[in-house]
Backbone atoms as SQL, in Angstrom:
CREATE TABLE atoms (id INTEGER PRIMARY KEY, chain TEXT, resi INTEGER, resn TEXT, atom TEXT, x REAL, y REAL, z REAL);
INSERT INTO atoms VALUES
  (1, 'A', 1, 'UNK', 'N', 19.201, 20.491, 56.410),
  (2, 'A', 1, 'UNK', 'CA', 19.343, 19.066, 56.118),
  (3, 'A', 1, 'UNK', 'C', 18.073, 18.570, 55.436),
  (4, 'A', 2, 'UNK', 'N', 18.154, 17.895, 53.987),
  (5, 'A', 2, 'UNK', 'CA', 17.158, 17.345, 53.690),
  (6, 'A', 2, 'UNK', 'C', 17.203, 16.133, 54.127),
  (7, 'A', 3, 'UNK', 'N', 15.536, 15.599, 54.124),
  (8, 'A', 3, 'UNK', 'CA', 15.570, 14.116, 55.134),
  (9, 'A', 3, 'UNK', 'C', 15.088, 13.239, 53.567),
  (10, 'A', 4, 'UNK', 'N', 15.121, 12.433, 53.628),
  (11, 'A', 4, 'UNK', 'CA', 14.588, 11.322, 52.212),
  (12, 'A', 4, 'UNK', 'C', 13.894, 10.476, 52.933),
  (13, 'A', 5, 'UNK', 'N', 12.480, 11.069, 53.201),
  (14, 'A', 5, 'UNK', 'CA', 11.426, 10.112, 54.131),
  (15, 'A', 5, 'UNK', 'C', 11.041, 8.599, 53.706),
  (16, 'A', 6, 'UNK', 'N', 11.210, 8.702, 52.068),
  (17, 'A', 6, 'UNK', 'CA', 10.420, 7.445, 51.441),
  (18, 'A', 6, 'UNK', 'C', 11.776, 6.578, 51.589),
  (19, 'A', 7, 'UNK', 'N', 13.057, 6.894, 51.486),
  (20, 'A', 7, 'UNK', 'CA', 14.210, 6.350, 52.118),
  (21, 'A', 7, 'UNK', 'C', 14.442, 5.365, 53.191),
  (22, 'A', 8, 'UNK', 'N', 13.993, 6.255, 53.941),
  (23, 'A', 8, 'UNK', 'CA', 14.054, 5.905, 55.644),
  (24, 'A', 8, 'UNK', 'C', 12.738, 4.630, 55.903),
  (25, 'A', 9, 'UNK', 'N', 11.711, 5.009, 55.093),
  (26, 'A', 9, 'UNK', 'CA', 10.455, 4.306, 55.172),
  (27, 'A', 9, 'UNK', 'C', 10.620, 3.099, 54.489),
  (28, 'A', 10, 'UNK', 'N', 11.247, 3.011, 53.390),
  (29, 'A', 10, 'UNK', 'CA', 11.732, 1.385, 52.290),
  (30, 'A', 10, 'UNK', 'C', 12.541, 0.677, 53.525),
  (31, 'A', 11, 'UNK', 'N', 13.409, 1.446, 54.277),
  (32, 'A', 11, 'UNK', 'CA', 14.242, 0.967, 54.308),
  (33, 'A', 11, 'UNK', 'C', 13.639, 0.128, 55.958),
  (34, 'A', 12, 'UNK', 'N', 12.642, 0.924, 56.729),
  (35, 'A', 12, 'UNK', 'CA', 12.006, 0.545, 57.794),
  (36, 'A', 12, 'UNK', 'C', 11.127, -0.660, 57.082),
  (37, 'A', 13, 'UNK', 'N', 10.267, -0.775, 56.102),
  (38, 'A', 13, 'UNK', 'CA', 9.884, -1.498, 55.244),
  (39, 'A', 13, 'UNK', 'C', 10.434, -2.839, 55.571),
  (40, 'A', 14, 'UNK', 'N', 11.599, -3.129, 54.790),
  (41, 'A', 14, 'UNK', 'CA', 12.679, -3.999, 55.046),
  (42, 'A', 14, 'UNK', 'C', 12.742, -4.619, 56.174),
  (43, 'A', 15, 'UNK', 'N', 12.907, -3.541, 57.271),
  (44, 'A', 15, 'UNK', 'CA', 12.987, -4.851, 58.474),
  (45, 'A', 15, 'UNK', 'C', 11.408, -5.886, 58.933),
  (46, 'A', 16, 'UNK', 'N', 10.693, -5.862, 58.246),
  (47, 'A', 16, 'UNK', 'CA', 9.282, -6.555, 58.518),
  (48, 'A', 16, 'UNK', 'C', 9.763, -7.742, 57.004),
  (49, 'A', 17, 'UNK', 'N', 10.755, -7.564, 56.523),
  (50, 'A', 17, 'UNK', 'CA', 11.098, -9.025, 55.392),
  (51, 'A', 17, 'UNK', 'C', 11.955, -9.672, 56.421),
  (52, 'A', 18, 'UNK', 'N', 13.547, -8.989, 56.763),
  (53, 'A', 18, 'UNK', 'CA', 14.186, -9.572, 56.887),
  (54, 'A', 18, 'UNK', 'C', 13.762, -11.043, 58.268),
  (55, 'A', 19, 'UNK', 'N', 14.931, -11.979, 58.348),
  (56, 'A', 19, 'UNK', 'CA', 13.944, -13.087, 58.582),
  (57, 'A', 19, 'UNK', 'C', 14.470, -13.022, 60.195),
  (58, 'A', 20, 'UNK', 'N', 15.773, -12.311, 60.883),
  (59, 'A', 20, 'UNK', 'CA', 16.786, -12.660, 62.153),
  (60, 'A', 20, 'UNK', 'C', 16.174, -11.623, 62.773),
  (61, 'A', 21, 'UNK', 'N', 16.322, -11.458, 63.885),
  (62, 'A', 21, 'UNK', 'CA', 16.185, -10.593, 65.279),
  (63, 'A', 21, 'UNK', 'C', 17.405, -9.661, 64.995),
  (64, 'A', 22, 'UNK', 'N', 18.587, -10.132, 65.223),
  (65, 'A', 22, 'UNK', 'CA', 19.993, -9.329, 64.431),
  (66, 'A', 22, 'UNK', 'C', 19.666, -7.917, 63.300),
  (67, 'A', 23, 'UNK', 'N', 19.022, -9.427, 62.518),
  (68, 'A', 23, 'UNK', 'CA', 18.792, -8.417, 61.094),
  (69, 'A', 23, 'UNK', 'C', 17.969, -7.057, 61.364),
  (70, 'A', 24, 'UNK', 'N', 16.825, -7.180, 61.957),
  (71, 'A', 24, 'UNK', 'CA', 15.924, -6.183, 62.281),
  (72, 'A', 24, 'UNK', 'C', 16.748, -5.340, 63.080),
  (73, 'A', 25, 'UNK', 'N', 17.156, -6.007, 64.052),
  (74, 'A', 25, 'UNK', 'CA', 18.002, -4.479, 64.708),
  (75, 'A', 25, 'UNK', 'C', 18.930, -4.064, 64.612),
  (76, 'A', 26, 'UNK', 'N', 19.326, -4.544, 63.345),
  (77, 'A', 26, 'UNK', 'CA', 20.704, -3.614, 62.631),
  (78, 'A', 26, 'UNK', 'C', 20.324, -2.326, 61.515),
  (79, 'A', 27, 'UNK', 'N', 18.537, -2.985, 61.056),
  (80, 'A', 27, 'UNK', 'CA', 17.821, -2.172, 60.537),
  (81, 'A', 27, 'UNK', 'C', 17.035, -0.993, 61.468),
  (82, 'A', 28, 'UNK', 'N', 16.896, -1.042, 62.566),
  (83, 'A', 28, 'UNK', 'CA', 16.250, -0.499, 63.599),
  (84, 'A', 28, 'UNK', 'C', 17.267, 0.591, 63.910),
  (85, 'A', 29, 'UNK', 'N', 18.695, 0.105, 64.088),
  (86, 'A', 29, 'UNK', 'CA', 19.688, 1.564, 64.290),
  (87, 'A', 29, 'UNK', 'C', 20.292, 2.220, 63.430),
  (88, 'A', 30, 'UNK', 'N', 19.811, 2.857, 62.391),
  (89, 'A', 30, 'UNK', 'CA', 19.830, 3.282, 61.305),
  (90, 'A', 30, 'UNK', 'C', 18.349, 4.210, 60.917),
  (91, 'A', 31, 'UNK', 'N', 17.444, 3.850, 61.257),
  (92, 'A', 31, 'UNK', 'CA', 16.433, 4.153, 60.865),
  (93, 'A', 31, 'UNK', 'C', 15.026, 4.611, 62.064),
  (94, 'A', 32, 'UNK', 'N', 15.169, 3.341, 62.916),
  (95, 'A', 32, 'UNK', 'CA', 14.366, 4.091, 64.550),
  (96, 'A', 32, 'UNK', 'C', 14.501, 4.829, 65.456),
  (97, 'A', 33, 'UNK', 'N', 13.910, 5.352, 66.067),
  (98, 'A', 33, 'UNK', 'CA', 14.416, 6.190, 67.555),
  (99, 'A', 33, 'UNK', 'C', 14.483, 5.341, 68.385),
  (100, 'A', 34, 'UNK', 'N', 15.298, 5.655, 69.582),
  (101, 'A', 34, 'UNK', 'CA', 15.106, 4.473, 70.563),
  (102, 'A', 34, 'UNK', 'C', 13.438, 4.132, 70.943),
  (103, 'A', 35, 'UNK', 'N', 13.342, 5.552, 70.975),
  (104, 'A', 35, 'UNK', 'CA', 11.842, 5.607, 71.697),
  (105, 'A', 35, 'UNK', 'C', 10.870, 5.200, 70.703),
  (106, 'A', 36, 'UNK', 'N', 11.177, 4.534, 70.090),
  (107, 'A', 36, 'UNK', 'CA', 9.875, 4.578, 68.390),
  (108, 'A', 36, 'UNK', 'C', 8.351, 3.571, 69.395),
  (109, 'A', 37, 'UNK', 'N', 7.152, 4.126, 68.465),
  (110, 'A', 37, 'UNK', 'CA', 6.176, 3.358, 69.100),
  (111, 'A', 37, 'UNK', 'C', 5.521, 2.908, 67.764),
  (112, 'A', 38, 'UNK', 'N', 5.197, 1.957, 68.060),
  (113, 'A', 38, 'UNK', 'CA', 4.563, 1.156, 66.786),
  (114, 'A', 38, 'UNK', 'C', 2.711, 0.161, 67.037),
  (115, 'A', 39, 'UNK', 'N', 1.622, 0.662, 66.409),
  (116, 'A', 39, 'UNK', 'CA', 0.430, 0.285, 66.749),
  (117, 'A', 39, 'UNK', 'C', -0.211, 0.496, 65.678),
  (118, 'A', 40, 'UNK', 'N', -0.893, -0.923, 65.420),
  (119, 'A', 40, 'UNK', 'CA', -1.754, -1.568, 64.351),
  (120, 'A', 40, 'UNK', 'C', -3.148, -2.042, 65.307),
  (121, 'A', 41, 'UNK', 'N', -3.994, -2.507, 64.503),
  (122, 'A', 41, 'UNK', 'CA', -5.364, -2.875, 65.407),
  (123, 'A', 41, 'UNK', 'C', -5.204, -3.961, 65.904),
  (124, 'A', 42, 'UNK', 'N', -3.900, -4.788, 65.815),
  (125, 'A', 42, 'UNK', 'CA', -3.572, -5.641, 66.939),
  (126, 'A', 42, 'UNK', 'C', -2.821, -5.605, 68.080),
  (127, 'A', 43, 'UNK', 'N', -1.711, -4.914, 67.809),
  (128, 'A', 43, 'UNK', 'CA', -0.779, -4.608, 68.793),
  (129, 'A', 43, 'UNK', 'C', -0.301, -2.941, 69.045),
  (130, 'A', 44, 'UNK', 'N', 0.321, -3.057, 70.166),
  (131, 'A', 44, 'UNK', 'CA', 0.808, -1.730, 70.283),
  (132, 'A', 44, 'UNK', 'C', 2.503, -2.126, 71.101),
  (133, 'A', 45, 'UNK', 'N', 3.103, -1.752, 70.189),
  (134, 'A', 45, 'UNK', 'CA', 4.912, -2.205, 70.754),
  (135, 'A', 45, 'UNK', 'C', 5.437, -0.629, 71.250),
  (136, 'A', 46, 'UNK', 'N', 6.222, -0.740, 72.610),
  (137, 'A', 46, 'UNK', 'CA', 6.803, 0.805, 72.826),
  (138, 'A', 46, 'UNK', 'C', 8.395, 0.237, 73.035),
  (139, 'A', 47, 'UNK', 'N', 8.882, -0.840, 72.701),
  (140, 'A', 47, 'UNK', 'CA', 10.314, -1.119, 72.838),
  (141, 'A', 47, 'UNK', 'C', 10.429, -1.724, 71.300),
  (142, 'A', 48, 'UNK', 'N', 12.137, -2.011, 70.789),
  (143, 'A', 48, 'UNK', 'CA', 12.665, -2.287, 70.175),
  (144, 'A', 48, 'UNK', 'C', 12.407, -3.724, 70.091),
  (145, 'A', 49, 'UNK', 'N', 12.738, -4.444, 71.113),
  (146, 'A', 49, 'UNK', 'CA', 12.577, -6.030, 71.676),
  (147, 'A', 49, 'UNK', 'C', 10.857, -6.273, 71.314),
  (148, 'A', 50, 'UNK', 'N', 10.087, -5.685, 71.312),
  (149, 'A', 50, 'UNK', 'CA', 8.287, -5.810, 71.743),
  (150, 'A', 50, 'UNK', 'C', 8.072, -5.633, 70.175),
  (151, 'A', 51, 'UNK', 'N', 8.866, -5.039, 69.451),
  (152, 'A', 51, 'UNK', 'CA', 8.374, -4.982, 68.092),
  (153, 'A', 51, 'UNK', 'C', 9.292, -6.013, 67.457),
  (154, 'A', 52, 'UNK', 'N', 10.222, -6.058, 67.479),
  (155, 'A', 52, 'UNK', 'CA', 10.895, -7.595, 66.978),
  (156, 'A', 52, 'UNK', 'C', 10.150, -9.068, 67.454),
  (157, 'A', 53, 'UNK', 'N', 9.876, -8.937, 68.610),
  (158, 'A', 53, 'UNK', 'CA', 8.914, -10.244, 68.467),
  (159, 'A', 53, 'UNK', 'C', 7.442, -10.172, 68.213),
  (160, 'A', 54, 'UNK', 'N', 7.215, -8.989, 67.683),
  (161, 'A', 54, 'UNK', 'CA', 6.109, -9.002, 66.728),
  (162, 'A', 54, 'UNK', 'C', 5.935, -9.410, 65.407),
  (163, 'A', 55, 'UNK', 'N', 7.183, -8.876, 64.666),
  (164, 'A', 55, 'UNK', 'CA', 7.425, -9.058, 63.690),
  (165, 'A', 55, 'UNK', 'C', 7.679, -10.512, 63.654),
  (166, 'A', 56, 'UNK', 'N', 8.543, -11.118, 64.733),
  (167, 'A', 56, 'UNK', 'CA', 9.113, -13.084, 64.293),
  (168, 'A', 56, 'UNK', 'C', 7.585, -13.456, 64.160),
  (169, 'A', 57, 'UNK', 'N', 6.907, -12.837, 64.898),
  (170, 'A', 57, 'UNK', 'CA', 5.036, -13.798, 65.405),
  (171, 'A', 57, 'UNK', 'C', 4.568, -13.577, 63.805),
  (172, 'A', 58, 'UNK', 'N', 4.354, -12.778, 63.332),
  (173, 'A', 58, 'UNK', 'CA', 4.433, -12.189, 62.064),
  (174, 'A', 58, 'UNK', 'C', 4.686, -12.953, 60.913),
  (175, 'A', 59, 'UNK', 'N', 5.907, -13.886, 60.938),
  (176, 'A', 59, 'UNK', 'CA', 6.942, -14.450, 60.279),
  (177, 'A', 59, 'UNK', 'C', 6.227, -15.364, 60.265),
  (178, 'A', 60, 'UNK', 'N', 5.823, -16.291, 61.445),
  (179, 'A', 60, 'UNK', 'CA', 4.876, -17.530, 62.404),
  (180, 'A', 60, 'UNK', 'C', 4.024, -17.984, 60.902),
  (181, 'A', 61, 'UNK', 'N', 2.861, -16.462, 61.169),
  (182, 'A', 61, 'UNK', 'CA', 1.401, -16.709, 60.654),
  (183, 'A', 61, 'UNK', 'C', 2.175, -16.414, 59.023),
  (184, 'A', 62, 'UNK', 'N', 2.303, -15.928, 58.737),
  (185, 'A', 62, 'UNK', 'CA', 2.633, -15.341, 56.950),
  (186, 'A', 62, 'UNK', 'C', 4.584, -15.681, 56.750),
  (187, 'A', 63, 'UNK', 'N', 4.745, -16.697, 56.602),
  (188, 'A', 63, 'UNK', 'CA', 5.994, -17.287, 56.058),
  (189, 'A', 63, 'UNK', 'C', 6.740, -15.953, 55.151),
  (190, 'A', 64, 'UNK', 'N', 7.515, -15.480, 54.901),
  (191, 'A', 64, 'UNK', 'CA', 8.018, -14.910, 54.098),
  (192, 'A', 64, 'UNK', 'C', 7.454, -13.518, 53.880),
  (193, 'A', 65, 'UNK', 'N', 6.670, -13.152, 54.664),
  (194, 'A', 65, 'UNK', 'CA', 5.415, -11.762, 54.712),
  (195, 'A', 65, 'UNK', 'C', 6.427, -10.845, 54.677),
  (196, 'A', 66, 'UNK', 'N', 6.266, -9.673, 53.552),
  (197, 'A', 66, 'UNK', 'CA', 6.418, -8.335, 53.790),
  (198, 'A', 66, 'UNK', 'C', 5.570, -7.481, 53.550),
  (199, 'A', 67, 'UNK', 'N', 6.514, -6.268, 52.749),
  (200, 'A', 67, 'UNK', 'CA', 5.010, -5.240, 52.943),
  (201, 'A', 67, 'UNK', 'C', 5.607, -4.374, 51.326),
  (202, 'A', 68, 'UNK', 'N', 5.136, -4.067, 50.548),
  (203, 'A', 68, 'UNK', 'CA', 5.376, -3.536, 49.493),
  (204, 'A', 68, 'UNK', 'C', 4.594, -2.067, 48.965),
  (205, 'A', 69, 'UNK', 'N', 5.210, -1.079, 49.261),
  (206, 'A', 69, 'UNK', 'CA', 4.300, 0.720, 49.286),
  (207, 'A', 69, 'UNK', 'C', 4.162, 0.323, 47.700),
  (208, 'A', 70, 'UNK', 'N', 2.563, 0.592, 47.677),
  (209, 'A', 70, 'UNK', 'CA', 2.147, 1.126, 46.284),
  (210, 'A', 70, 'UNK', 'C', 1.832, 2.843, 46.334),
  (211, 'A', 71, 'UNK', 'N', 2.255, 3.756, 47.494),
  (212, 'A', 71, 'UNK', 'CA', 1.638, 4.930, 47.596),
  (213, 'A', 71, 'UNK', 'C', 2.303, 5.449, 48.667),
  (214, 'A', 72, 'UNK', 'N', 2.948, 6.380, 48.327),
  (215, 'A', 72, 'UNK', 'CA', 3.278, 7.348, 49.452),
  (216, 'A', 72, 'UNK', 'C', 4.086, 9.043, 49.342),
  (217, 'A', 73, 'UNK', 'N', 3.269, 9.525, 50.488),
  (218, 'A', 73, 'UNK', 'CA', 3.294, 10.781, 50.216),
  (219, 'A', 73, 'UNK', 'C', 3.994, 11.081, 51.491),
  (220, 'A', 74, 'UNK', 'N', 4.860, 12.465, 51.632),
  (221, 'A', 74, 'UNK', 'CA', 5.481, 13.090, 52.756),
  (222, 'A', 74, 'UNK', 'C', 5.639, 14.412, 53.177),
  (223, 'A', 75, 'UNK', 'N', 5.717, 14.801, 54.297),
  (224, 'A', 75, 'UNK', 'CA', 6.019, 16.678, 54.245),
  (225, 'A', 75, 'UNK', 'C', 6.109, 16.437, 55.836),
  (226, 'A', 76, 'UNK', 'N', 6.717, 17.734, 56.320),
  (227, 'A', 76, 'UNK', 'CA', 6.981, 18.452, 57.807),
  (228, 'A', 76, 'UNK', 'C', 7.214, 17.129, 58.892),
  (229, 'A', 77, 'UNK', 'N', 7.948, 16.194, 58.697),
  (230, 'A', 77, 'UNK', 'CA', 8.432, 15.178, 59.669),
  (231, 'A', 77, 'UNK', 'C', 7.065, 13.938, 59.504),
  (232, 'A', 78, 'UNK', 'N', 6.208, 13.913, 58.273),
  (233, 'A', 78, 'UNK', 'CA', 5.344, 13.132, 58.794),
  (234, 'A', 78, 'UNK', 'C', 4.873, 12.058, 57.164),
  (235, 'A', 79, 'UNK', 'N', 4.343, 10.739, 56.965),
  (236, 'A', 79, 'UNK', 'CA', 4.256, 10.223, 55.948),
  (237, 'A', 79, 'UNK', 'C', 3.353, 9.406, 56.172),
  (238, 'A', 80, 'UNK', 'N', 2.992, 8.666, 54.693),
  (239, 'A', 80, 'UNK', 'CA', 1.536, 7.884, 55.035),
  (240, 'A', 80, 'UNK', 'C', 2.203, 7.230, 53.553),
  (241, 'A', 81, 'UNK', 'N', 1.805, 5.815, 53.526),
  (242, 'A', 81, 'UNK', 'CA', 2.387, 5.085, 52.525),
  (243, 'A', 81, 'UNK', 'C', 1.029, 3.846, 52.387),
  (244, 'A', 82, 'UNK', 'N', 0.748, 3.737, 51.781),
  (245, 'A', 82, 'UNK', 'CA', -0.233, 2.450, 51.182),
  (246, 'A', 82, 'UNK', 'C', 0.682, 1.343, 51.003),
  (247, 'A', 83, 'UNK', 'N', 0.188, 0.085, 51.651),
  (248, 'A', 83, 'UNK', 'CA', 0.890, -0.634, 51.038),
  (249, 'A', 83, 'UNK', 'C', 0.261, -1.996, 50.972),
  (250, 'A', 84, 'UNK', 'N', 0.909, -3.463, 50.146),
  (251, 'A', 84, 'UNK', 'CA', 0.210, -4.702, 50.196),
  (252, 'A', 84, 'UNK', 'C', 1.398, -5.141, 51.018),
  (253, 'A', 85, 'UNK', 'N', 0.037, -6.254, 51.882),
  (254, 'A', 85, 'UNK', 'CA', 1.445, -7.471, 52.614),
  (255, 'A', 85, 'UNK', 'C', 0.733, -8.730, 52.107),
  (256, 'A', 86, 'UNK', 'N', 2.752, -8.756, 51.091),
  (257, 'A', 86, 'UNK', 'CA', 2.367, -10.160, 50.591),
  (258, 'A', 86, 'UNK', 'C', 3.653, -11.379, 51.150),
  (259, 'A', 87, 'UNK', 'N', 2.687, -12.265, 50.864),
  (260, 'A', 87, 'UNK', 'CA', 3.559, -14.014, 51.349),
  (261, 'A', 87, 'UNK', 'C', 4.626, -14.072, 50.818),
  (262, 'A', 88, 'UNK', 'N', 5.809, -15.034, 51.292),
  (263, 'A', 88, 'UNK', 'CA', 6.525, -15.401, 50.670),
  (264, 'A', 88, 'UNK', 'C', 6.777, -15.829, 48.979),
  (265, 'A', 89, 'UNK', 'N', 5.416, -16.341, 48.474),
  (266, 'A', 89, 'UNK', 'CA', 5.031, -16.774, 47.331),
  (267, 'A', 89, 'UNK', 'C', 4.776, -15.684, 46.619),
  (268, 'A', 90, 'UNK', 'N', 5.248, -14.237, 46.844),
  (269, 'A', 90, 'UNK', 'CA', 4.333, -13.200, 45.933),
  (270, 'A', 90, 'UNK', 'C', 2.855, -13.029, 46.069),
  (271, 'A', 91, 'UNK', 'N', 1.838, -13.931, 47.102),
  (272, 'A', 91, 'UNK', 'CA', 0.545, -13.430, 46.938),
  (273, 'A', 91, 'UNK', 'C', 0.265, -12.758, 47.602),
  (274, 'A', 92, 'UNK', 'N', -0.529, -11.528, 47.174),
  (275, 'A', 92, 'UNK', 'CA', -0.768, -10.189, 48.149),
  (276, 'A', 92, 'UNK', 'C', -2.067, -10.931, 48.979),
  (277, 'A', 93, 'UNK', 'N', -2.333, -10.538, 49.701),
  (278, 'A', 93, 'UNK', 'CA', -2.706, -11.847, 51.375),
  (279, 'A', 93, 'UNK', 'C', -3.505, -10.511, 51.932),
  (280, 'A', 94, 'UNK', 'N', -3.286, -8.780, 52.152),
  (281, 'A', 94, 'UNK', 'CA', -3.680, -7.836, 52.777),
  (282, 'A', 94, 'UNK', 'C', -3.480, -6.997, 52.129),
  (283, 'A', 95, 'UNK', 'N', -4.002, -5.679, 52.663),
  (284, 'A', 95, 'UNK', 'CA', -3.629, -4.373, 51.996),
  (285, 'A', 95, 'UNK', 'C', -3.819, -3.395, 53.412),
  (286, 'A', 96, 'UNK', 'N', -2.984, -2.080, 53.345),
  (287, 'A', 96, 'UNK', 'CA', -3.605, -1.325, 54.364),
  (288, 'A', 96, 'UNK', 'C', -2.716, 0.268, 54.047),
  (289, 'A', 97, 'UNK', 'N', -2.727, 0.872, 54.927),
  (290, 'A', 97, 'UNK', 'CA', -1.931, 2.467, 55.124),
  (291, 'A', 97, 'UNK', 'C', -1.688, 2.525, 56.591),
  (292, 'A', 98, 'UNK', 'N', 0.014, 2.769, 56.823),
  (293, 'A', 98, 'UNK', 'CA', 0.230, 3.356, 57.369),
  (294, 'A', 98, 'UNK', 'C', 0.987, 5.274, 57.752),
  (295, 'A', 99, 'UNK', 'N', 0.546, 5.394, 58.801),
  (296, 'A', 99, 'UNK', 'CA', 0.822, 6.736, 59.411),
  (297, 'A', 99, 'UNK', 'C', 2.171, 7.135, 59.983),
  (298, 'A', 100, 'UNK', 'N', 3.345, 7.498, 59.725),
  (299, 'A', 100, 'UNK', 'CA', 4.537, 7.582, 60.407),
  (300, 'A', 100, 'UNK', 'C', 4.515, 9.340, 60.559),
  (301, 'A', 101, 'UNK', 'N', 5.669, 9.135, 61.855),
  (302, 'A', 101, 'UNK', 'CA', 5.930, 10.462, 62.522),
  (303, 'A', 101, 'UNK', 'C', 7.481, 10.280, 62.563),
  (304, 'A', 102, 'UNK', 'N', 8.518, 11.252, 62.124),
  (305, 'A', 102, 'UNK', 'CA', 9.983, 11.437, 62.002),
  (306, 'A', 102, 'UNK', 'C', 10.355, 12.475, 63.077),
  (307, 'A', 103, 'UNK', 'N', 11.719, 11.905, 63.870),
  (308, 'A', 103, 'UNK', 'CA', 12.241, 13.158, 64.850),
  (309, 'A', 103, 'UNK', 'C', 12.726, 14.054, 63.504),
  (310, 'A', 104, 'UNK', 'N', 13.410, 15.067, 63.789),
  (311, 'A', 104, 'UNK', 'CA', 14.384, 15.978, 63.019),
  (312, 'A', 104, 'UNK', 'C', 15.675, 15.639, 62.955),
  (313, 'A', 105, 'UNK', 'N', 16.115, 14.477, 62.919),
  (314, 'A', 105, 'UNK', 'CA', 17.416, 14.147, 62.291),
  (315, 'A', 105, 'UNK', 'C', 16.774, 12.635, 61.449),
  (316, 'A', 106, 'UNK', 'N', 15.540, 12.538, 61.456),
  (317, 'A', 106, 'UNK', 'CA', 14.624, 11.507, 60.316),
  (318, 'A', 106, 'UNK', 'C', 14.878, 10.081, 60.932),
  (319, 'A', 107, 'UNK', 'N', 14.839, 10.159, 62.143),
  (320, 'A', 107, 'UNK', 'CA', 14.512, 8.848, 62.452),
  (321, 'A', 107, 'UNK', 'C', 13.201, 8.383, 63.114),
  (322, 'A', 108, 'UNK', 'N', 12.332, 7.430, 62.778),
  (323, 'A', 108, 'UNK', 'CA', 10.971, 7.387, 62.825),
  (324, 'A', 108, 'UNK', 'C', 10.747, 7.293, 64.517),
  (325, 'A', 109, 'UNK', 'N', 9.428, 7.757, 64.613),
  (326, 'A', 109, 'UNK', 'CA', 9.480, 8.319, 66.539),
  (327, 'A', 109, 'UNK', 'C', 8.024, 7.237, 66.244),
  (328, 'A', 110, 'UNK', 'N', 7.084, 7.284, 65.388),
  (329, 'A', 110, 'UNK', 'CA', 6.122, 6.343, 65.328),
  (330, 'A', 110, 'UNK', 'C', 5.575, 5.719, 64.457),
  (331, 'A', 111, 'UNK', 'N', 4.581, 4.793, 63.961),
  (332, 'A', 111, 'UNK', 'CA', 4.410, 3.777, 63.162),
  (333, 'A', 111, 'UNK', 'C', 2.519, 3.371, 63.438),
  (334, 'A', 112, 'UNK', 'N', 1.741, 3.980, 62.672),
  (335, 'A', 112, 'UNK', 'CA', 0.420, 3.508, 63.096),
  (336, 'A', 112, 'UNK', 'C', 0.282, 2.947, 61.723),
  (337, 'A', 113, 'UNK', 'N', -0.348, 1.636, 61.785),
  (338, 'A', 113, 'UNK', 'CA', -0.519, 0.892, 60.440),
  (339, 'A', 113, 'UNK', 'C', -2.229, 0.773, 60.636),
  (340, 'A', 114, 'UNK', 'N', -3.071, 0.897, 59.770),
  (341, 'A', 114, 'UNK', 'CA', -4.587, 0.634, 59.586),
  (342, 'A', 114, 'UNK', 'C', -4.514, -0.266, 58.183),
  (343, 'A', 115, 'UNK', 'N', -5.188, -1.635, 58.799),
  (344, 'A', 115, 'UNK', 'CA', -6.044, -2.646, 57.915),
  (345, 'A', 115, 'UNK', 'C', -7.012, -3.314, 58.763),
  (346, 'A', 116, 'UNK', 'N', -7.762, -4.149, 57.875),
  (347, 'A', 116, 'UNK', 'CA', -8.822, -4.503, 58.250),
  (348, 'A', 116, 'UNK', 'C', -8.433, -5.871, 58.664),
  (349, 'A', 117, 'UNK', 'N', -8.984, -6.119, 60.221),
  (350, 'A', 117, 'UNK', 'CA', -9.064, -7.539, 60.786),
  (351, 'A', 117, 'UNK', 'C', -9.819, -8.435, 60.039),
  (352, 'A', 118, 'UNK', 'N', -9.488, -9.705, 60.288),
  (353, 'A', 118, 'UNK', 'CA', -10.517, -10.770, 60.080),
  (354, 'A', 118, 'UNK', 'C', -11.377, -10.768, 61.161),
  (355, 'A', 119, 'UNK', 'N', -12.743, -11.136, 60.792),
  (356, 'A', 119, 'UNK', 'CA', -13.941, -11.483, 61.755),
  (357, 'A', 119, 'UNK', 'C', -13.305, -12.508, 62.506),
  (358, 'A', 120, 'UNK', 'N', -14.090, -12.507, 63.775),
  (359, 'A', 120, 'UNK', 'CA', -13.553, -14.007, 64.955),
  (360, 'A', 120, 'UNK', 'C', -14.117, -14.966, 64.016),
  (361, 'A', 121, 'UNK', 'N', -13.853, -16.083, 64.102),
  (362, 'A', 121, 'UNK', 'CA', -13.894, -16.980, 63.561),
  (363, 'A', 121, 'UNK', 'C', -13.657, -17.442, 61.909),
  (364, 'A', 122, 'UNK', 'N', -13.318, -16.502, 61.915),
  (365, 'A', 122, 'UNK', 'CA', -13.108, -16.508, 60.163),
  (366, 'A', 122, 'UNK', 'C', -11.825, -16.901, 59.574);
């Protein structure tokens, strides 16, 4: 079985646009493991529910925020994608790379995203 990682990854992509709880987890069973774990230098989600209301909080601070791969590479169940997160308005707002891990039927088991925080008070 070939897997189409950058596939699976656009398409995980996607659920950090779409705007419903619904929406995300119609994108989530298609594409996540139950067990998926997801951790950035702010959070760390180990449920389905814990990462959907990450993502609405998400929605909160950056109106219209997604995430757009300018870069990504894949092999043996595992991928790393560059990408910008931009506003609703088209302005790229961040940049960062994340780290994913795929079971063997290509559904993502984890999700480590690296960017850079803002300073406290900043």
């Amino acid at each position: 079985m070939s897997i189409n990682y950058k596939d699976i990854w656009e398409t995980y992509a996607l659920s950090w646009k779409v705007k419903t709880a619904d929406e995300k987890l119609a994108i989530f069973e298609k594409v996540l493991d139950k067990n998926a774990v997801y951790q950035d230098p702010l959070a760390k989600t180990t449920s389905w529910n814990e990462l959907v209301a990450y993502m609405l909080e998400f929605h909160k601070q950056i109106p219209g925020g997604h995430f757009i791969t300018t870069y990504f590479q894949a092999h043996s169940n595992q991928s790393v994608a560059k990408w910008n997160m931009v506003a609703g308005d088209g302005t790229v707002v961040g940049e960062g790379i994340s780290y994913v891990t795929y079971s063997d039927t290509g559904k993502l088991t984890s999700m480590t995203g690296f960017f850079d925080v803002p300073a406290a008070g900043a």
